[in-house]
N, C-alpha and C positions, 0 to 999 in steps of 0.2 A: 894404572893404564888410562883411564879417563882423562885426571891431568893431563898425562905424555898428549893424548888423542889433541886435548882442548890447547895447548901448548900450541902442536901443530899444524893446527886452521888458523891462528893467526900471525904461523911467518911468513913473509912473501915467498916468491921464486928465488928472490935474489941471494936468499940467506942461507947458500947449503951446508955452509960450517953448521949454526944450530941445525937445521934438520938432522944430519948425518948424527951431532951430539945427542939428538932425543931418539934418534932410532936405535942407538947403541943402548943407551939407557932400557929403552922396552928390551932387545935382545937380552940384557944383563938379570931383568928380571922373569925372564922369561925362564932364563936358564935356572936360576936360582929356585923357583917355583918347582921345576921340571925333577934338579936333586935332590930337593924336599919329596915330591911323592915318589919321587925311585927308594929313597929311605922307606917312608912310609912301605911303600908296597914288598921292599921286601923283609922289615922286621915285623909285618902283620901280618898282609894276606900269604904270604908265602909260609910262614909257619905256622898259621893256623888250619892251611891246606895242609902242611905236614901231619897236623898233628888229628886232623881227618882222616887222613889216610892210613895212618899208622894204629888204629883204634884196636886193632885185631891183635896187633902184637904188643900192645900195651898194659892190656886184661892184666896181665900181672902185676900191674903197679897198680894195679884198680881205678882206671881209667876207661871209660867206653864213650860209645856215642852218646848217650845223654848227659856226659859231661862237657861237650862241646859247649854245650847254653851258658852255664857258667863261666869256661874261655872267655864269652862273646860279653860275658855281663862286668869280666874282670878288666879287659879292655876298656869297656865305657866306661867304668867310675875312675879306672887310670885318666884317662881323656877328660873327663869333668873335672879333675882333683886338677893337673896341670894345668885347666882353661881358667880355671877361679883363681 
């Protein structure tokens, strides 16, 4: 986004093909950003909310609410393992 920003202080007025080309460009990644955390949001917070709420009828699987912390811990070392 910087680039796209610093790109577009120095075309003139007269040059609306590129501007139009760099605004599409920010759109494209905007959008692309935007499908990434709708993924995000709903293979994590949305089932971890499930799996919050569901705590009571889970007891049989021997699963409760102090197993949430673990959920949370098995996520970030996923998350670290895929960043490195």
């Amino acid at each position: 986004m910087i680039f796209f920003n610093w790109q577009l202080s120095g075309i003139s007025a007269e040059n609306i093909l590129m501007h139009s080309l760099f605004v599409m460009l920010q759109l494209v990644e905007m959008l692309s950003q935007m499908q990434v955390l709708a993924l995000l949001h709903i293979s994590i917070c949305i089932t971890t909310r499930g799996l919050a709420g569901y705590c009571q009828e889970l007891k049989d699987a021997d699963f409760g609410v102090f197993d949430m912390n673990h959920t949370v811990d098995l996520i970030e070392t996923t998350f670290n393992v895929t960043n490195s």
